[in-house]
Biotite code that builds the C-alpha atoms (Angstrom):
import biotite.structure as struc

atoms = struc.array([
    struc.Atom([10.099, 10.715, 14.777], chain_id="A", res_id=1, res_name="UNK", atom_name="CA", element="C"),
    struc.Atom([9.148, 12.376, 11.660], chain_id="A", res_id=2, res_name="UNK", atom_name="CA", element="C"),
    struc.Atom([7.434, 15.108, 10.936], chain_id="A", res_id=3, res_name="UNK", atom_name="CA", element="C"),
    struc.Atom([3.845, 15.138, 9.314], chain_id="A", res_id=4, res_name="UNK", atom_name="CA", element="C"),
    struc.Atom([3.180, 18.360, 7.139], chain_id="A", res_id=5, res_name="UNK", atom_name="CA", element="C"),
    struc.Atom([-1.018, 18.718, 7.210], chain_id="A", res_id=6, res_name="UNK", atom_name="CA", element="C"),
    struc.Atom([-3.267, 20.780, 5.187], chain_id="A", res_id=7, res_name="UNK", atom_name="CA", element="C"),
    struc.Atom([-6.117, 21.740, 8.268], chain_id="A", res_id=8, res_name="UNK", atom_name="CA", element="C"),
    struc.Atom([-9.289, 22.502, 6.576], chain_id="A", res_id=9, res_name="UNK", atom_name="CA", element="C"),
    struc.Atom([-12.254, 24.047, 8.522], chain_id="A", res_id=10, res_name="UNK", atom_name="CA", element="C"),
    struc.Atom([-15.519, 25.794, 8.310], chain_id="A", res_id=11, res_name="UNK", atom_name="CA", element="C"),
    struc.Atom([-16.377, 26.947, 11.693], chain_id="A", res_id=12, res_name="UNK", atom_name="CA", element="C"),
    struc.Atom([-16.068, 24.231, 14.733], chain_id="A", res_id=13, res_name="UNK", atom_name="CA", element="C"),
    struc.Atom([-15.611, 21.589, 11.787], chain_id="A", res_id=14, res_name="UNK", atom_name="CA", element="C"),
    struc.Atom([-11.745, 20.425, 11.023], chain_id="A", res_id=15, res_name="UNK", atom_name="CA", element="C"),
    struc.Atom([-10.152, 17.758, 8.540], chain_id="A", res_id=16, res_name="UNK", atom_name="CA", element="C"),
    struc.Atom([-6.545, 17.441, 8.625], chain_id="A", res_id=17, res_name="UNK", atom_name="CA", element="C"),
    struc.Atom([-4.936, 15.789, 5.645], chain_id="A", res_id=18, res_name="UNK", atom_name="CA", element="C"),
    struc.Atom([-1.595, 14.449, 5.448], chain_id="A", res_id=19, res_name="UNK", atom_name="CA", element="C"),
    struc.Atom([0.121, 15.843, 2.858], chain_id="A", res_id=20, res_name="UNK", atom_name="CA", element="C"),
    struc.Atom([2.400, 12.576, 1.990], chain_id="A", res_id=21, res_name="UNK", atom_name="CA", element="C"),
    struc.Atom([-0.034, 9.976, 2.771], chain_id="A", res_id=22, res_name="UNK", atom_name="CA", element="C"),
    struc.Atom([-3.184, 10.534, 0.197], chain_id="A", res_id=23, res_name="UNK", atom_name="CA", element="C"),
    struc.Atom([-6.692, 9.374, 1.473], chain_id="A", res_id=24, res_name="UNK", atom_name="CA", element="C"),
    struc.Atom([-5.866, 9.762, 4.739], chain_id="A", res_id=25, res_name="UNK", atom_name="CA", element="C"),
    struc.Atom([-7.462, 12.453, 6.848], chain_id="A", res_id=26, res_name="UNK", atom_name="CA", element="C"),
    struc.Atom([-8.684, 13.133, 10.985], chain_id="A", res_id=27, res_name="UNK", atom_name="CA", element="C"),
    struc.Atom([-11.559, 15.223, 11.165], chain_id="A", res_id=28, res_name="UNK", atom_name="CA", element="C"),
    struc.Atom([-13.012, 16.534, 14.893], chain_id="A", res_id=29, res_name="UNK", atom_name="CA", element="C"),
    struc.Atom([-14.770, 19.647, 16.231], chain_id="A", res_id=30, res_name="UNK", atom_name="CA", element="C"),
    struc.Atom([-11.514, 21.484, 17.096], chain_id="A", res_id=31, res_name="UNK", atom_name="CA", element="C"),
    struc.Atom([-8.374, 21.382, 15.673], chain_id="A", res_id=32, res_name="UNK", atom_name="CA", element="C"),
    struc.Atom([-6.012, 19.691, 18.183], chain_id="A", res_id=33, res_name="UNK", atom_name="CA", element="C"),
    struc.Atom([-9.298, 16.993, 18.527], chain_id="A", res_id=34, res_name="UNK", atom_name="CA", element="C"),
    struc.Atom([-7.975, 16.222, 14.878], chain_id="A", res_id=35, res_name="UNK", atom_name="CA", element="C"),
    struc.Atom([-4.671, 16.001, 15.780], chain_id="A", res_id=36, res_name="UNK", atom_name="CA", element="C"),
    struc.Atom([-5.574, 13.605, 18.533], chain_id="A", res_id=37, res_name="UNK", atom_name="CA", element="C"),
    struc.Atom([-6.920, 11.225, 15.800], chain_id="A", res_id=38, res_name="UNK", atom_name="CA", element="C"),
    struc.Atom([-4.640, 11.172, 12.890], chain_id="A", res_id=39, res_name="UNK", atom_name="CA", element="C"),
    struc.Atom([-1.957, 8.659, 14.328], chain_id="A", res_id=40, res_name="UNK", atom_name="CA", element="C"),
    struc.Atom([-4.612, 6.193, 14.637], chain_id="A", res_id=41, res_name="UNK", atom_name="CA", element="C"),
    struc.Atom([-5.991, 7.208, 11.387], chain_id="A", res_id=42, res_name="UNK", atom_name="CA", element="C"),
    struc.Atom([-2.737, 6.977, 9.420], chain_id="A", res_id=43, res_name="UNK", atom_name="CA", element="C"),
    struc.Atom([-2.149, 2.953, 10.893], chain_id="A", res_id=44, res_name="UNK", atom_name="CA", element="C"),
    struc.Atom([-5.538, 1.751, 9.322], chain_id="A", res_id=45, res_name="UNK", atom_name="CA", element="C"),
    struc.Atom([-4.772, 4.051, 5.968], chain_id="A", res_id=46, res_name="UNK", atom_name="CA", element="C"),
    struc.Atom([-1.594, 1.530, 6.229], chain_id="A", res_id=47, res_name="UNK", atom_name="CA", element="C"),
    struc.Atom([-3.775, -1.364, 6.564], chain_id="A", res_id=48, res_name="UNK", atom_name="CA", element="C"),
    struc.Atom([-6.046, -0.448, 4.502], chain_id="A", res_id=49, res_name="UNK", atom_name="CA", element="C"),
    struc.Atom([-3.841, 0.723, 1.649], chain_id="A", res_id=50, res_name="UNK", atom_name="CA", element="C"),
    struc.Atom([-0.609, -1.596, 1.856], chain_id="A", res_id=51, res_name="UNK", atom_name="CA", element="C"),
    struc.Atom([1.632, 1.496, 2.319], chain_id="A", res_id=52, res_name="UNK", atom_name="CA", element="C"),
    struc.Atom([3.923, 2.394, 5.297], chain_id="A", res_id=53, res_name="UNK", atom_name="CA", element="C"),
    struc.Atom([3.956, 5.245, 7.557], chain_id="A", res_id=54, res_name="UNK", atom_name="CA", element="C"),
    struc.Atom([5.684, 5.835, 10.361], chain_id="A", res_id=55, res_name="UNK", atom_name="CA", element="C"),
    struc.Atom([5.686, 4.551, 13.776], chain_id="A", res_id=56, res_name="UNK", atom_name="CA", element="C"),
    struc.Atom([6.165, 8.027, 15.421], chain_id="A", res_id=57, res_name="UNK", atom_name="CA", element="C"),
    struc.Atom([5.150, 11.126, 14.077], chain_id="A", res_id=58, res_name="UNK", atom_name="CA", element="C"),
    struc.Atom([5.020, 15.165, 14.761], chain_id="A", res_id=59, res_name="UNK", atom_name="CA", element="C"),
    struc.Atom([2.404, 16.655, 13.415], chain_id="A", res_id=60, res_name="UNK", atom_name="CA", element="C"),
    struc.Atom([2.780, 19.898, 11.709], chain_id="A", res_id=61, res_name="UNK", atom_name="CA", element="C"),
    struc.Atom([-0.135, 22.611, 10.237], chain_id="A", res_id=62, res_name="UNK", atom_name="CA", element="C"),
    struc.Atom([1.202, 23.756, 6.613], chain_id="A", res_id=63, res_name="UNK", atom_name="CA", element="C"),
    struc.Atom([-1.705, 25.275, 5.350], chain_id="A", res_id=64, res_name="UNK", atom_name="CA", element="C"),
    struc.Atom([-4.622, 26.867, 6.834], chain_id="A", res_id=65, res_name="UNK", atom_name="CA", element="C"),
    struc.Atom([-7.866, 26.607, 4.365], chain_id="A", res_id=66, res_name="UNK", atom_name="CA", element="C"),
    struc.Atom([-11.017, 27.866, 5.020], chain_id="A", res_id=67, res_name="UNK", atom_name="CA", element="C"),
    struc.Atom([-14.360, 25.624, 3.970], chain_id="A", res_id=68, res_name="UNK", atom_name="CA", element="C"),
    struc.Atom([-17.293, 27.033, 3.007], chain_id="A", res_id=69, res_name="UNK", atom_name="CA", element="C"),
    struc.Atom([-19.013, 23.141, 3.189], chain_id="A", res_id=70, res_name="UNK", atom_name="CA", element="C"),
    struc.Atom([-20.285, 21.158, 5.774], chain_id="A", res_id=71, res_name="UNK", atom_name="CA", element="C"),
    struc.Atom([-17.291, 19.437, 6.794], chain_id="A", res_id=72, res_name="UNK", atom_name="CA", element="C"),
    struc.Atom([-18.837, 17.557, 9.311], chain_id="A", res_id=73, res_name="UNK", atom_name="CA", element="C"),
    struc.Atom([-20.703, 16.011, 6.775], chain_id="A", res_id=74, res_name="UNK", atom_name="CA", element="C"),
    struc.Atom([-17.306, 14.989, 5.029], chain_id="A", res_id=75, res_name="UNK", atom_name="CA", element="C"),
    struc.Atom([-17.683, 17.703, 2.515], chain_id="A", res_id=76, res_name="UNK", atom_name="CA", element="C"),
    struc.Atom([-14.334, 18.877, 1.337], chain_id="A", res_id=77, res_name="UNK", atom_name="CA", element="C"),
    struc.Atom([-12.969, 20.599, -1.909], chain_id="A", res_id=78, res_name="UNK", atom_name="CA", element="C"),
    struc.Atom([-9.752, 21.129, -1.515], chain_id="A", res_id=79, res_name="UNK", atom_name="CA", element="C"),
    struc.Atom([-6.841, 21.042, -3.786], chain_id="A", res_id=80, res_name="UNK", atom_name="CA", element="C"),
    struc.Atom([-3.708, 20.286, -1.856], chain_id="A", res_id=81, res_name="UNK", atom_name="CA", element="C"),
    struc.Atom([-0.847, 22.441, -3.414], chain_id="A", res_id=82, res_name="UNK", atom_name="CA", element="C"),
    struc.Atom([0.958, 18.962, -3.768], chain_id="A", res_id=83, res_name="UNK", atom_name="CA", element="C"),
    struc.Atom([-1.412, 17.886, -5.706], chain_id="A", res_id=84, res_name="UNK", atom_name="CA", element="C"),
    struc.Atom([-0.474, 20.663, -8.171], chain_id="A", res_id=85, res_name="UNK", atom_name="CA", element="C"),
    struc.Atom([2.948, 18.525, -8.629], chain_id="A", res_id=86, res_name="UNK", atom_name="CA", element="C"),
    struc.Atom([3.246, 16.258, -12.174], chain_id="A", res_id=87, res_name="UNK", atom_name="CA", element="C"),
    struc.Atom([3.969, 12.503, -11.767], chain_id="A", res_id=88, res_name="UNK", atom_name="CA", element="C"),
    struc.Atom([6.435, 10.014, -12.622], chain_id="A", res_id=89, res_name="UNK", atom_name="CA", element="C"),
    struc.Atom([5.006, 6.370, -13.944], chain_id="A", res_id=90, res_name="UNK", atom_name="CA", element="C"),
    struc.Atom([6.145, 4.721, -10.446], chain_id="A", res_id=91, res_name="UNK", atom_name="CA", element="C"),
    struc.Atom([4.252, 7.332, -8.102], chain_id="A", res_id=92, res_name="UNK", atom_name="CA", element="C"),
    struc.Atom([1.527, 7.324, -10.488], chain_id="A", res_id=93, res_name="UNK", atom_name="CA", element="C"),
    struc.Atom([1.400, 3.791, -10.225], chain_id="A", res_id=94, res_name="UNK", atom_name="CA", element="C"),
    struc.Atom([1.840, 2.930, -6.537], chain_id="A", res_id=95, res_name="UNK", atom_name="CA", element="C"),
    struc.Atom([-0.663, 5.362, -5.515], chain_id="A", res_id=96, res_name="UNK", atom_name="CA", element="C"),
    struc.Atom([-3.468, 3.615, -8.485], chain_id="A", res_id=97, res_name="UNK", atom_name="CA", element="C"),
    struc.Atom([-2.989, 0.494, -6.964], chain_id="A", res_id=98, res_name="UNK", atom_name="CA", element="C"),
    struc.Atom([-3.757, 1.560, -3.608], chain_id="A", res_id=99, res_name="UNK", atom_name="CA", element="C"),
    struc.Atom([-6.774, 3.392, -5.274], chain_id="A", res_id=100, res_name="UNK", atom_name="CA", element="C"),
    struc.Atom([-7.675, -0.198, -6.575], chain_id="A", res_id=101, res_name="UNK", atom_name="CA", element="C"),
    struc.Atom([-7.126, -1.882, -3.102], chain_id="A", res_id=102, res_name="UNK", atom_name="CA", element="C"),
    struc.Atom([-9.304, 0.780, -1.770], chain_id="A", res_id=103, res_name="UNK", atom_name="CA", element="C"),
    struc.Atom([-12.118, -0.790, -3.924], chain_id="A", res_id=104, res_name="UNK", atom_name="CA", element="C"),
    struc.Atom([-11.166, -4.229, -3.285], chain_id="A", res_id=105, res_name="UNK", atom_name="CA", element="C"),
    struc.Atom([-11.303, -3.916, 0.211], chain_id="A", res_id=106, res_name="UNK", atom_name="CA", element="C"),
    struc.Atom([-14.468, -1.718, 0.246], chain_id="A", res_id=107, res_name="UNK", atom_name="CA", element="C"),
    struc.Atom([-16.157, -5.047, -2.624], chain_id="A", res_id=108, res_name="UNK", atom_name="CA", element="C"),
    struc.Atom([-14.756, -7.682, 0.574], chain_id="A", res_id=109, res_name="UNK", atom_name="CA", element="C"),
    struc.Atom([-16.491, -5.636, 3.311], chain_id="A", res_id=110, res_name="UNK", atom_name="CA", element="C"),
    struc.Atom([-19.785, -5.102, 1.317], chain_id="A", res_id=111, res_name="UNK", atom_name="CA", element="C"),
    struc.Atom([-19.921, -9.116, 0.217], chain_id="A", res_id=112, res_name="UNK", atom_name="CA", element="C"),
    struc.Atom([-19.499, -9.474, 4.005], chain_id="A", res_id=113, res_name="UNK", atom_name="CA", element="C"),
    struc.Atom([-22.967, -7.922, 5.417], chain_id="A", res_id=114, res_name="UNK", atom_name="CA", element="C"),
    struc.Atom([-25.515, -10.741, 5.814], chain_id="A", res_id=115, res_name="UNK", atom_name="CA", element="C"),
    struc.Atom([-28.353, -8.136, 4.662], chain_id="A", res_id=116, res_name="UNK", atom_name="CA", element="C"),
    struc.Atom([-27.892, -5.601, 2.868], chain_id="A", res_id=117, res_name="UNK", atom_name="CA", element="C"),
    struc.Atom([-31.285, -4.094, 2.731], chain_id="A", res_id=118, res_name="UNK", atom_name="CA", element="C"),
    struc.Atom([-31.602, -3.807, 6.796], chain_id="A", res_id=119, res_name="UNK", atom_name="CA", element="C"),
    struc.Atom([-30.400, -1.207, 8.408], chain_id="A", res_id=120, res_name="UNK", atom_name="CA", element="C"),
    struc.Atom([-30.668, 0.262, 12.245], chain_id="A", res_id=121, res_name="UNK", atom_name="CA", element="C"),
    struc.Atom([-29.716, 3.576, 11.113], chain_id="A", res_id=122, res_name="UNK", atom_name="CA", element="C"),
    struc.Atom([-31.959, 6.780, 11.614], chain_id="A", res_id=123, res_name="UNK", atom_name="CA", element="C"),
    struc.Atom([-33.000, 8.300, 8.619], chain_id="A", res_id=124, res_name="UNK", atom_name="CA", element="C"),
    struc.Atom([-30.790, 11.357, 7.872], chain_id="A", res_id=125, res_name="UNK", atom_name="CA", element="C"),
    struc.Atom([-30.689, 14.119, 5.372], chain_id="A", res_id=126, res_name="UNK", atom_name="CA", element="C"),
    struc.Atom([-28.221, 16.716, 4.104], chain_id="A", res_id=127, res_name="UNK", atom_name="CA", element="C"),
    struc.Atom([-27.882, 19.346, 2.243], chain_id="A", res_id=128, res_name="UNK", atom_name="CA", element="C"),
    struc.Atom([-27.282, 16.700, -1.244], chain_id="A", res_id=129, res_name="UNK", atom_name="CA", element="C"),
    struc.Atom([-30.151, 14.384, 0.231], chain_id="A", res_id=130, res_name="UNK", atom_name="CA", element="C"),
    struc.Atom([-31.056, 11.468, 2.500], chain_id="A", res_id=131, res_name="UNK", atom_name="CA", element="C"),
    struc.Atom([-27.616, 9.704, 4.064], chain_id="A", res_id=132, res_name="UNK", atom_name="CA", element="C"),
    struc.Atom([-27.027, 6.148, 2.553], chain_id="A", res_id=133, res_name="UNK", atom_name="CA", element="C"),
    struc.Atom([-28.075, 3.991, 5.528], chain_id="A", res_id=134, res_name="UNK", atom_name="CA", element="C"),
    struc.Atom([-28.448, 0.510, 4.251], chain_id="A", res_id=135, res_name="UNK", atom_name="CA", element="C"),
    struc.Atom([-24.794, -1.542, 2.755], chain_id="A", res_id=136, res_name="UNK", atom_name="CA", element="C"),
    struc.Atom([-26.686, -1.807, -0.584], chain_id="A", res_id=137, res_name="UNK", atom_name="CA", element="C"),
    struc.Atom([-27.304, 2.460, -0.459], chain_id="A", res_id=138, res_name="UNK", atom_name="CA", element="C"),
    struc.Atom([-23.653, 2.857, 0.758], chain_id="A", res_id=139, res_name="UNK", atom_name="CA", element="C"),
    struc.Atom([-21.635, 0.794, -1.715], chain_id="A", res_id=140, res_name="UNK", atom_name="CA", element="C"),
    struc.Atom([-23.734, 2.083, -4.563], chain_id="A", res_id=141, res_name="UNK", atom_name="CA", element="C"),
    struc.Atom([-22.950, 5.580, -3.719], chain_id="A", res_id=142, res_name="UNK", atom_name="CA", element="C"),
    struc.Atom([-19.544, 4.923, -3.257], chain_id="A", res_id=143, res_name="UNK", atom_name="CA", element="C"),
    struc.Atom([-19.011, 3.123, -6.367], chain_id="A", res_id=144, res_name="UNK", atom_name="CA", element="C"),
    struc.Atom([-21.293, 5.712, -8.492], chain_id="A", res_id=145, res_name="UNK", atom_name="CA", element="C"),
    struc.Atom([-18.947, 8.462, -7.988], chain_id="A", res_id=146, res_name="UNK", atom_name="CA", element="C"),
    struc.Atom([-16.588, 6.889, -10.461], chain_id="A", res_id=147, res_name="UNK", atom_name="CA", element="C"),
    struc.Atom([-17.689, 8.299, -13.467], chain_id="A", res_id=148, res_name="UNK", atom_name="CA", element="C"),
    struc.Atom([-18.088, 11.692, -11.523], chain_id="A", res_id=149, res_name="UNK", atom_name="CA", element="C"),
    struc.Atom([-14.428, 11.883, -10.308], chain_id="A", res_id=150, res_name="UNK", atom_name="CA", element="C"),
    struc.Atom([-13.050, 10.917, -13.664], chain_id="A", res_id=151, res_name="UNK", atom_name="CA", element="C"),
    struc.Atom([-15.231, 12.967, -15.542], chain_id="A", res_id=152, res_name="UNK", atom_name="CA", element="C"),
    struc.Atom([-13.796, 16.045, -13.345], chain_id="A", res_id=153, res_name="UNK", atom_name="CA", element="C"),
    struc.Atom([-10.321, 15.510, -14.899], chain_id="A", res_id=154, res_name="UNK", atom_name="CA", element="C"),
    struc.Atom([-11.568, 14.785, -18.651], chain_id="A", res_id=155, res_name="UNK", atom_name="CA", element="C"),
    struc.Atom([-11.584, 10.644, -18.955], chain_id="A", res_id=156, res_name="UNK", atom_name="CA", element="C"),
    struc.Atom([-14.787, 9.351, -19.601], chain_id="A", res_id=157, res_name="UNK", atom_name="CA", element="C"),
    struc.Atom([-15.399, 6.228, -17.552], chain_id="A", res_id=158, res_name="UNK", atom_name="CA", element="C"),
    struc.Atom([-19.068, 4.374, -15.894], chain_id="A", res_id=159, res_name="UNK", atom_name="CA", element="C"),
    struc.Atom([-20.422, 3.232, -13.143], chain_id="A", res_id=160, res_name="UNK", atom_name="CA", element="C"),
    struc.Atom([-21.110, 0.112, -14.501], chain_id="A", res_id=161, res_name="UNK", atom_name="CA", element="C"),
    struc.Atom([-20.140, -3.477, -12.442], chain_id="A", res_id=162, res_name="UNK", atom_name="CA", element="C"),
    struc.Atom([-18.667, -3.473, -9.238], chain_id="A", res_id=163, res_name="UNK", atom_name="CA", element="C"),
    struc.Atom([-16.602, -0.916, -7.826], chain_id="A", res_id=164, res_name="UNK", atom_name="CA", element="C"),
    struc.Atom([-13.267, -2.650, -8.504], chain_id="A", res_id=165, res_name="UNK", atom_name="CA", element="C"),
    struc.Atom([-13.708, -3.320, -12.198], chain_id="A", res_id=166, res_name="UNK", atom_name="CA", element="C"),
    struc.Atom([-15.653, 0.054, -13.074], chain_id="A", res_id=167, res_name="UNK", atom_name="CA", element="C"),
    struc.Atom([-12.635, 1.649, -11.175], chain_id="A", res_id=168, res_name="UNK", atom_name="CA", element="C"),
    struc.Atom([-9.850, 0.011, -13.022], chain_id="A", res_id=169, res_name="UNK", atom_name="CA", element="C"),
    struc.Atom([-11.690, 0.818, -16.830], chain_id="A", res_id=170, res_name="UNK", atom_name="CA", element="C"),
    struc.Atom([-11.702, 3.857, -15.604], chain_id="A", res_id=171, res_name="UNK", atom_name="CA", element="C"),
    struc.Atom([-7.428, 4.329, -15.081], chain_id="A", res_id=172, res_name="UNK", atom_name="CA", element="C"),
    struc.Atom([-7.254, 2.572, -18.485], chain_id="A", res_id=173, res_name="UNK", atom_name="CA", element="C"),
    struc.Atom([-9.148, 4.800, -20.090], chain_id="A", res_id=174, res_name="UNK", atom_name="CA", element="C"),
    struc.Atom([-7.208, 7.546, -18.743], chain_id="A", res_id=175, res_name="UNK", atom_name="CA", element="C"),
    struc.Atom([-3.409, 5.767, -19.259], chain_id="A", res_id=176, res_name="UNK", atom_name="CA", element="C"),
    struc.Atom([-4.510, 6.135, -22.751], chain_id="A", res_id=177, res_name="UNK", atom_name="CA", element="C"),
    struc.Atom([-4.363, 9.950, -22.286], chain_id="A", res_id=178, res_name="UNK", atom_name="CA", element="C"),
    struc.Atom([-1.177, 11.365, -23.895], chain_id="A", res_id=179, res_name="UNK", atom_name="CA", element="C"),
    struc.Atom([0.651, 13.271, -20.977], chain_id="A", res_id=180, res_name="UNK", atom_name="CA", element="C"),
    struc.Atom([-1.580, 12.406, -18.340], chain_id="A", res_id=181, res_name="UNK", atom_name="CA", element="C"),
    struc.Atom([0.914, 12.591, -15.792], chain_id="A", res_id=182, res_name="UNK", atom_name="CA", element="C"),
    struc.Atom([1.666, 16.228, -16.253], chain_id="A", res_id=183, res_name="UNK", atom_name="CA", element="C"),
    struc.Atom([-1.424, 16.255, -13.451], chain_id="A", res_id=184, res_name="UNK", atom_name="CA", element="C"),
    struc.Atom([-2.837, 19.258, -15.114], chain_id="A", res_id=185, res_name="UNK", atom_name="CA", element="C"),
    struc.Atom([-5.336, 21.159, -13.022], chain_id="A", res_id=186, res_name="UNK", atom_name="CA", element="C"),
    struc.Atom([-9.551, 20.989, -14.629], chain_id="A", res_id=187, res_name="UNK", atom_name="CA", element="C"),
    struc.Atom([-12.143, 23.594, -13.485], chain_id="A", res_id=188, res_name="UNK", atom_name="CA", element="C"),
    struc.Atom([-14.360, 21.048, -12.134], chain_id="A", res_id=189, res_name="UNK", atom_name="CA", element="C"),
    struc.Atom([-18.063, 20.735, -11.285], chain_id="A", res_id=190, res_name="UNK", atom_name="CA", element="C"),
    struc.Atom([-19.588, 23.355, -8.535], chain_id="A", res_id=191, res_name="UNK", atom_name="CA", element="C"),
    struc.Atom([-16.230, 25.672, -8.780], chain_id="A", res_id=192, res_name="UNK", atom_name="CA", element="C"),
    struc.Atom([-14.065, 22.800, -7.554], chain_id="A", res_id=193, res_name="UNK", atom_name="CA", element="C"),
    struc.Atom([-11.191, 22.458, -9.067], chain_id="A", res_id=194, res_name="UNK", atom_name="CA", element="C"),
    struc.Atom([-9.431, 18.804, -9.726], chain_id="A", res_id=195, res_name="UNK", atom_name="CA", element="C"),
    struc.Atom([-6.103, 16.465, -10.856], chain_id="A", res_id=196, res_name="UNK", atom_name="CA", element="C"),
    struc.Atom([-5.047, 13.455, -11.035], chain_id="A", res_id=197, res_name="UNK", atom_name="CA", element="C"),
    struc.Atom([-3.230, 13.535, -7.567], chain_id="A", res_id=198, res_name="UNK", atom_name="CA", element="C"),
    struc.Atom([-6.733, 14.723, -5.889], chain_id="A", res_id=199, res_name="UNK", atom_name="CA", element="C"),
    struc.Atom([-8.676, 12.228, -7.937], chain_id="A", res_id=200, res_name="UNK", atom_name="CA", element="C"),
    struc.Atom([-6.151, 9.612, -6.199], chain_id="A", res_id=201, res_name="UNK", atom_name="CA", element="C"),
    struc.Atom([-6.978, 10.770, -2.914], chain_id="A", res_id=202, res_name="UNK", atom_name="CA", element="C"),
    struc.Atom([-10.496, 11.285, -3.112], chain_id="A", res_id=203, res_name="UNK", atom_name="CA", element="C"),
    struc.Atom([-11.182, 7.572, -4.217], chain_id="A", res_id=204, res_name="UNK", atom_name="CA", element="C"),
    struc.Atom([-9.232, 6.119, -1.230], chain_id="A", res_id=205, res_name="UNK", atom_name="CA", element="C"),
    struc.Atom([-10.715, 9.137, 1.399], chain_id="A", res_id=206, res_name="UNK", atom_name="CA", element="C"),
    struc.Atom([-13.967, 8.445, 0.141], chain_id="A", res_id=207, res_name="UNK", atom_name="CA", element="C"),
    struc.Atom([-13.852, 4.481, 0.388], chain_id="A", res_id=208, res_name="UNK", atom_name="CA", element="C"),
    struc.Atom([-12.450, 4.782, 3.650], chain_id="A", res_id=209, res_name="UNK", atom_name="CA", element="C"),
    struc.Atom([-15.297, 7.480, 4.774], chain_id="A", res_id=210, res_name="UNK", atom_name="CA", element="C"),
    struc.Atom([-18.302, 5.034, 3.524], chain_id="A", res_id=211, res_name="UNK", atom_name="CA", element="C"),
    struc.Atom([-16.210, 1.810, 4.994], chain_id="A", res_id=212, res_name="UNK", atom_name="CA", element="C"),
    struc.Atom([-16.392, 2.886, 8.214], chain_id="A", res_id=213, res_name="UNK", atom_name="CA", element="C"),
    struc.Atom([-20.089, 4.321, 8.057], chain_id="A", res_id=214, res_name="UNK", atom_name="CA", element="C"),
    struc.Atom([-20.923, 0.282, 7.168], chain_id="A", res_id=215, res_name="UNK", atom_name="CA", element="C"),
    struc.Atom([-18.915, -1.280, 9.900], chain_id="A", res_id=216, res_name="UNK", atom_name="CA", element="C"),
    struc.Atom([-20.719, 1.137, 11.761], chain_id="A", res_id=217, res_name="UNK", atom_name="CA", element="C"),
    struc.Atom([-24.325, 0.268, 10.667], chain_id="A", res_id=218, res_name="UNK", atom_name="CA", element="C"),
    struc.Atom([-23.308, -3.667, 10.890], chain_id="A", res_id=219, res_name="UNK", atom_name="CA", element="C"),
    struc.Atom([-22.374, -3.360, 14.643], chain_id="A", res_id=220, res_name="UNK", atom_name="CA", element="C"),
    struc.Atom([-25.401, -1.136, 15.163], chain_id="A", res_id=221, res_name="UNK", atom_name="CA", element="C"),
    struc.Atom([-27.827, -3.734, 13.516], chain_id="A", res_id=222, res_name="UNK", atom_name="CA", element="C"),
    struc.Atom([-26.561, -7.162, 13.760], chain_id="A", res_id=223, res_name="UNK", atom_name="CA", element="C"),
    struc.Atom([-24.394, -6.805, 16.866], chain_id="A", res_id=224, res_name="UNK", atom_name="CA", element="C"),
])
């Protein structure tokens, strides 16, 4: 059995737990131990869906408490991981971009998939950033459109531009052209939020997975 250290971050009733060693992977529930329920599950389809291992039985462990001011039952979240502080080495760097480009590939394969992707059974919902994607079309073009956001919060200049997979790997081009971009400096980011290269790593393959399962969600809903 081995032992899972987790960052639990909470704003009230609301809890995501993120496995420190496994980025992009996360359980989020109204109560703590409801997250803890979830994350075994969770961390066999961030193995499926990423190509990496995990174990087959694990202990969960709480190694950092961190208050949220956001909505994280909305999936808000803005935290920087203390691991993520850590440089990289080309190998680490480069096993955890390719999972960051499966994430997109497998995201592009589900979206191609939906036989309409203007319909949707979904009510209309708002938040505090707006009205919730609820049709594929609105989903996968607000998943893919946060590429030039994320890399812009750790100084490479990328687009949005194509599908998610190719505007996703111009974007780590662009930045392997940075001198020293694996020192994983820390940026002051956008809305106090502070950002590296690990996070950025995470964040595309948490917020893939987030959006992926809000479409398979929507499919089943409206075509059954």
């Amino acid at each position: 059995m081995k032992r899972i250290a987790c960052v639990w971050e909470h704003n009230g009733g609301d809890t995501i737990l993120w496995p420190v060693e496994y980025p992009g992977a996360f359980a989020r529930g109204a109560s703590l131990e409801e997250a803890k329920g979830k994350l075994p599950a969770d961390l066999k389809d961030w193995a499926a869906w990423t190509g990496l291992a995990v174990p087959e039985e694990i202990e969960i462990a709480v190694w950092a408490d961190v208050p949220c001011g956001l909505k994280v039952c909305d999936a808000d979240s803005d935290v920087l991981l203390d691991s993520e502080k850590v440089p990289l080495d080309w190998d680490s760097y480069g096993r955890l971009r390719d999972a960051a480009l499966r994430s997109a590939q497998n995201l592009q394969a589900l979206y191609d998939s939906v036989p309409d992707k203007d319909r949707s059974a979904n009510p209309v919902r708002t938040t505090f950033y707006g009205a919730v994607p609820r049709t594929a079309r609105e989903m996968y073009e607000h998943t893919k459109n946060v590429n030039a956001y994320y890399f812009g919060e750790i100084g490479v200049e990328a687009d949005n531009e194509g599908d998610i997979l190719t505007c996703r790997r111009r974007g780590f081009e662009a930045l392997e052209q940075q001198p020293d971009f694996l020192s994983n400096r820390v940026f002051a980011g956008s809305w106090d939020e502070d950002w590296t290269l690990r996070k950025l790593l995470r964040r595309f393959i948490w917020h893939d997975r987030i959006h992926a399962r809000a479409m398979v969600r929507m499919m089943k809903r409206t075509f059954g």
